[in-house]
C-alpha positions in Angstrom: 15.4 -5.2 16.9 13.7 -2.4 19.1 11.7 -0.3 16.9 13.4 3.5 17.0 11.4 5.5 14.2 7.9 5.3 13.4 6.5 7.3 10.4 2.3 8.2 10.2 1.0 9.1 7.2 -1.3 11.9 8.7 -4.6 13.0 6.9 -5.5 16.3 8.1 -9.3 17.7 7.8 -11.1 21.4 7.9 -11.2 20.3 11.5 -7.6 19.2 12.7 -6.2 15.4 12.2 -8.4 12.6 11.4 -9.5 10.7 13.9 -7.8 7.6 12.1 -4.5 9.8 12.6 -5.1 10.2 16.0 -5.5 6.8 16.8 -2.1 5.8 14.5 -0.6 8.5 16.2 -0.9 7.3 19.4 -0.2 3.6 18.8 3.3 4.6 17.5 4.3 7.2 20.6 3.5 3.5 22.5 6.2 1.1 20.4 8.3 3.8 19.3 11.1 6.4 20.5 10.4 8.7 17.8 7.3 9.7 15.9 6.5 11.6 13.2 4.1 12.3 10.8 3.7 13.1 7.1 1.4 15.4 6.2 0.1 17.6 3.3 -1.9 20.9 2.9 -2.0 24.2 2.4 -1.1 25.1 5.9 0.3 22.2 7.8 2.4 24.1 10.7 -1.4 25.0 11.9 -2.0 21.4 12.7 1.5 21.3 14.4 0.3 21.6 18.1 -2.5 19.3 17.4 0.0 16.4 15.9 2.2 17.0 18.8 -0.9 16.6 21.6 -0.7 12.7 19.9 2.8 12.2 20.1 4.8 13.4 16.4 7.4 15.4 17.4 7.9 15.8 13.7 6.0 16.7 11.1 7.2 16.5 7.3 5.1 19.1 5.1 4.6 17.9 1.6 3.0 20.9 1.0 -0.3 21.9 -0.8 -0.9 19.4 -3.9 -4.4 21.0 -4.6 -7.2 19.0 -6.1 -4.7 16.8 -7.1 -4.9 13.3 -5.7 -2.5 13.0 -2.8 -1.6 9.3 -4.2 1.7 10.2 -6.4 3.4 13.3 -4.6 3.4 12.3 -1.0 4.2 8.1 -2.2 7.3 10.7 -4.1 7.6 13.0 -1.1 8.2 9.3 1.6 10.0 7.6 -1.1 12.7 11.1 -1.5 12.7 11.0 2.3 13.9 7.4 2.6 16.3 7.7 -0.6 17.8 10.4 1.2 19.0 8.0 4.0 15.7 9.5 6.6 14.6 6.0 6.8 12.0 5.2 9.3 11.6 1.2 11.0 8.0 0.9 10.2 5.3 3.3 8.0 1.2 3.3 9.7 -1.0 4.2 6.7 -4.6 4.8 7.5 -6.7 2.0 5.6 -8.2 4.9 3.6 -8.5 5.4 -0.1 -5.9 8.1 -0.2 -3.7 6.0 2.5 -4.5 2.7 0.5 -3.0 5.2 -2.8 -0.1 6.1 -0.9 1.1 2.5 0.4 0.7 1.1 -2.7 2.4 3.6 -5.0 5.0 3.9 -2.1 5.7 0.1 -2.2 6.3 -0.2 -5.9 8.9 2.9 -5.2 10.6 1.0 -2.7 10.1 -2.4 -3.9 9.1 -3.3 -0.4 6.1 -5.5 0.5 2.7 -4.4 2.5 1.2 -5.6 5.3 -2.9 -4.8 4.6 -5.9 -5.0 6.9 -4.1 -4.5 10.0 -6.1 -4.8 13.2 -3.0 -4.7 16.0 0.5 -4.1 16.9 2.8 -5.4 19.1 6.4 -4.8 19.9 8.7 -7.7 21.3 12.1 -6.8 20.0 10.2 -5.9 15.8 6.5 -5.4 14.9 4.3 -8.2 14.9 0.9 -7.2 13.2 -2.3 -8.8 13.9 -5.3 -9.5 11.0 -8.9 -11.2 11.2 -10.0 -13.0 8.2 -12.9 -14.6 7.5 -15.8 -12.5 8.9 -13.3 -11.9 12.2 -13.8 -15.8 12.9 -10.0 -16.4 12.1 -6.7 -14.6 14.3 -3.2 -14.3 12.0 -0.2 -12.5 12.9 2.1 -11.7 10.7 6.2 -9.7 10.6 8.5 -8.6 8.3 11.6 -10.6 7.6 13.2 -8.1 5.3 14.7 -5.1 5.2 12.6 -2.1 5.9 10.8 0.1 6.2 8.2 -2.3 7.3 5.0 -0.8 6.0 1.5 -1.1 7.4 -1.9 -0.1 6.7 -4.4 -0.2 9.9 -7.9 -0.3 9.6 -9.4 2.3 11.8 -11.2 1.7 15.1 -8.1 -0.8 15.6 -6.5 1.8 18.7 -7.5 4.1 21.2 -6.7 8.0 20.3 -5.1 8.8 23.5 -3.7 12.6 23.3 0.2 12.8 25.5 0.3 16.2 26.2 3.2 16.8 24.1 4.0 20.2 22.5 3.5 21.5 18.8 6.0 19.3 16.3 8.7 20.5 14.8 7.6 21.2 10.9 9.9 20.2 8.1 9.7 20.8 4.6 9.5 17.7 2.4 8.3 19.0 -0.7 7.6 16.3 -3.1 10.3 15.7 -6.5 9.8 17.8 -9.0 9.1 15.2 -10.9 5.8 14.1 -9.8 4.9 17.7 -8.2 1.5 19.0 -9.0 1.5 21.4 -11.7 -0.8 23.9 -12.1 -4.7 23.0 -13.3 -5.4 22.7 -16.6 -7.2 25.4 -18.6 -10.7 23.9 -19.7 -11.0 23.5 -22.5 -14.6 23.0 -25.0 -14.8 19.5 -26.1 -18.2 19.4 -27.5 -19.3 19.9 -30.9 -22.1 21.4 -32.2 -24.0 18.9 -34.7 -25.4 19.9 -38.1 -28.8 20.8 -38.1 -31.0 17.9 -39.6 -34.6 19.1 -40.9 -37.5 17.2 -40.3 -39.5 17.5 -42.9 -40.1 15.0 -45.3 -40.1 15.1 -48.7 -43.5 15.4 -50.3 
């Protein structure tokens, strides 16, 4: 089947998209008809032009989730999306330790496998994905046989950032479920104790 949808989990800096974004970006506006990218922060629809120069013509905002780890609500935010009958063909998820977070939390949602350590794509009528093992001494493909979304997560350097000229994406909010939402940070609170004093002197 002809991939249609791709979705990139897109990790945004101080400066713009990741570099590893870019480059996931632009393998999915080759293989697919429609991109788009998930993103969190305070103030995605900033980055909107910059996701759109690399081919999302979607971006879905999970929104700020502050110093928390963005693991559990974007994994929630996807998983909502897909639920929700917004299902994409295949999922790029930079091999980072927040993407590595979100695939794997996102799987368990979905109770759909992962394909790790990818190195390549190729379209011919479904993704094919391509791995080295052993030291890169060793070539494996591998595909999915069932139902999607297929998900992968591509080790970076693995494609060219190539920007398309296209124009700022279209922002949607995809807030994450309450449910697993970022609350608010907890107060501190003073854990240590102060011990009793012990004299040191000894007895005569």
């Amino acid at each position: 089947m002809p991939v249609d949808t791709v979705w990139v989990v897109a990790e945004i800096t101080e400066s713009g998209p990741s570099s590893i974004t870019q480059e996931l970006l632009s393998k999915a506006r080759s293989i697919a008809t429609n991109v788009a990218a998930i993103a969190w922060g305070p103030d995605t629809a900033s980055h909107a032009a910059a996701l759109g120069e690399y081919g999302a013509t979607k971006v879905y905002d999970v929104g700020d989730v502050g110093e928390t780890l963005p693991g559990v609500p974007v994994a929630g935010a996807i998983a909502a999306l897909i639920e929700g009958g917004d299902t994409p063909d295949a999922l790029l998820v930079p091999a980072s330790y927040d993407g590595r977070d979100v695939a794997g939390r996102l799987s368990a949602k979905l109770d759909r496998p992962v394909l790790t350590n990818v190195v390549g794509l190729s379209e011919n009528g479904g993704l094919s994905s391509e791995h080295t093992l052993f030291g890169g001494t060793v070539a494996a493909t591998a595909h999915f046989t069932g139902e999607g979304p297929q998900i992968f997560v591509v080790r970076a350097k693995s494609f060219t950032a190539e920007p398309g000229g296209g124009g700022a994406a279209e922002v949607v909010s995809a807030p994450a479920p309450a449910a697993v939402r970022p609350g608010r940070p907890r107060s501190p609170r003073a854990t240590s104790r102060s011990a009793p004093a012990r004299s040191s002197t000894r007895p005569p």
